[in-house]
N, C-alpha and C positions, 0 to 999 in steps of 0.2 A: 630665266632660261637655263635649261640644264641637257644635258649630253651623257648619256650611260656609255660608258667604258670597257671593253672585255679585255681582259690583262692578255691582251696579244700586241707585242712590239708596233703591227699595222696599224694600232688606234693612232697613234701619237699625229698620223699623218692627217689621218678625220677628222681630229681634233681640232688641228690647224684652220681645216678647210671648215668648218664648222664654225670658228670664231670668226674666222673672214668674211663670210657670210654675218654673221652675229652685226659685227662692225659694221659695214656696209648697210645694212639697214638701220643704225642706228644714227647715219651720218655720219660716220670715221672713213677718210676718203685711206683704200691699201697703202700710199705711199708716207702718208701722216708720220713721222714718227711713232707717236699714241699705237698705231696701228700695227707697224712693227715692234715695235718692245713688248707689245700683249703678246702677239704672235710668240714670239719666242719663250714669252712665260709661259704660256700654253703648254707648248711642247717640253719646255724643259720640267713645271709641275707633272702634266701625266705620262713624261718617262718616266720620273719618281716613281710614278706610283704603278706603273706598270712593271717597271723592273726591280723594284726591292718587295713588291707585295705579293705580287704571281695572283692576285687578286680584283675582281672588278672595281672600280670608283666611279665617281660621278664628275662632272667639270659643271662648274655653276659659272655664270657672265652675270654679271649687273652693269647695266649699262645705262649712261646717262636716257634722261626724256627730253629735256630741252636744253637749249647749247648757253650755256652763262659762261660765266670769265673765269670760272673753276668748277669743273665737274670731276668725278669720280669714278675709274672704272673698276671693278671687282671681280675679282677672278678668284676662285674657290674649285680646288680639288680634295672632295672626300673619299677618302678607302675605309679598305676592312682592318687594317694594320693597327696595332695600339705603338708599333715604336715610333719615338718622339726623328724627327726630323734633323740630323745634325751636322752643321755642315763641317767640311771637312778641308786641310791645308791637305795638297798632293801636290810632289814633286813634278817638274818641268816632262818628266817620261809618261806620267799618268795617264791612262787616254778616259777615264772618267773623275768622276767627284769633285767637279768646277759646279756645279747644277746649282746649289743653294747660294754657293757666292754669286753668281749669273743674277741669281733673283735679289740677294741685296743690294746687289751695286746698280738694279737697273728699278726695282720696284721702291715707289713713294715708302712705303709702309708695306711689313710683312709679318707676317705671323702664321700659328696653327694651334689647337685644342683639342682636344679629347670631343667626338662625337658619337655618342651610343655607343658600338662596338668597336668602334673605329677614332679615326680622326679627321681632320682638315685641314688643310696650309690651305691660306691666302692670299693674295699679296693686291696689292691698288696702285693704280697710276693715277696722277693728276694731270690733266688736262685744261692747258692755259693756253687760252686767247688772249692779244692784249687789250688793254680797254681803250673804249673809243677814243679820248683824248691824249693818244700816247703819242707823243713828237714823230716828225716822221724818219729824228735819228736814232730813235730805239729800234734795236736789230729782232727779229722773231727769237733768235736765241733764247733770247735775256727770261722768254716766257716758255721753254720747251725743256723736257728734261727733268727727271727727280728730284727733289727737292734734299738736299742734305739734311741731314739729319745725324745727330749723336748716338752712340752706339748704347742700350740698355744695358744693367749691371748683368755680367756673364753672360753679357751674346759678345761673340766674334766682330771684332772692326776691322775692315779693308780697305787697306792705304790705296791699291790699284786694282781695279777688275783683275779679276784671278782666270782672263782669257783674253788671247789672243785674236781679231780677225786680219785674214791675211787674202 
């Protein structure tokens, strides 16, 4: 499933309202966690790309088919831009450039590549259920939530989400 982009600020909003719908048919109930943290990647990937490209992009959704004890969601924005994605430390005053730490501290796995003329970031959520035999004092927690992970040679690690909700 994909969604064309016009690099006008009002996509970011479509966008949203476009994976909600995505979800929703794929069996992702809005209030899911899963359901929220896409959302947000959503919006935070094609602000990126709307406001450092001035350029159209595309939003891709991969979304599970049938519900197991681990599925995958994938969320892909490609533009016309070839500059590499990088994220960035900004002071406590900064009223942007939290965007890429937002997606690492919240997406399973993230990345981007060189496409045609352009590129794509990505990033995927895991989606756990727990399995049928699970005591009934394991909490839904223990299965919701990104999965840590170590940081690659010369990517950026972040000790705390680089954002405040208030």
């Amino acid at each position: 499933m994909q969604l064309e982009i016009r690099p006008d600020p009002a996509e970011v909003g479509r966008a949203r309202r476009w994976a909600r719908s995505r979800l929703a048919g794929a069996g992702i109930q809005a209030d899911e966690p899963l359901a929220e943290t896409l959302v947000l990647l959503v919006s935070e990937l094609v602000t990126n790309a709307v406001v450092h490209t001035g350029r159209p992009a595309v939003l891709r959704l991969s979304l599970p088919g049938v519900p197991a004890e681990v599925t995958t969601v994938r969320l892909e924005v490609a533009d016309a831009s070839t500059r590499a994605p990088v994220p960035r430390c900004v002071g406590d005053e900064a009223t942007s450039g939290r965007g890429l730490a937002l997606v690492d501290s919240l997406a399973d796995r993230w990345g981007w590549s060189p496409e045609g003329a352009g590129k794509h970031i990505w990033c995927e959520l895991d989606r756990r259920t727990p399995p049928v035999d699970v005591e009934e004092t394991a909490t839904p927690a223990a299965y919701e939530g990104p999965a840590h992970r170590e940081p690659a040679y010369g990517e950026t690690a972040y000790e705390k989400p680089a954002y405040e909700v208030v």
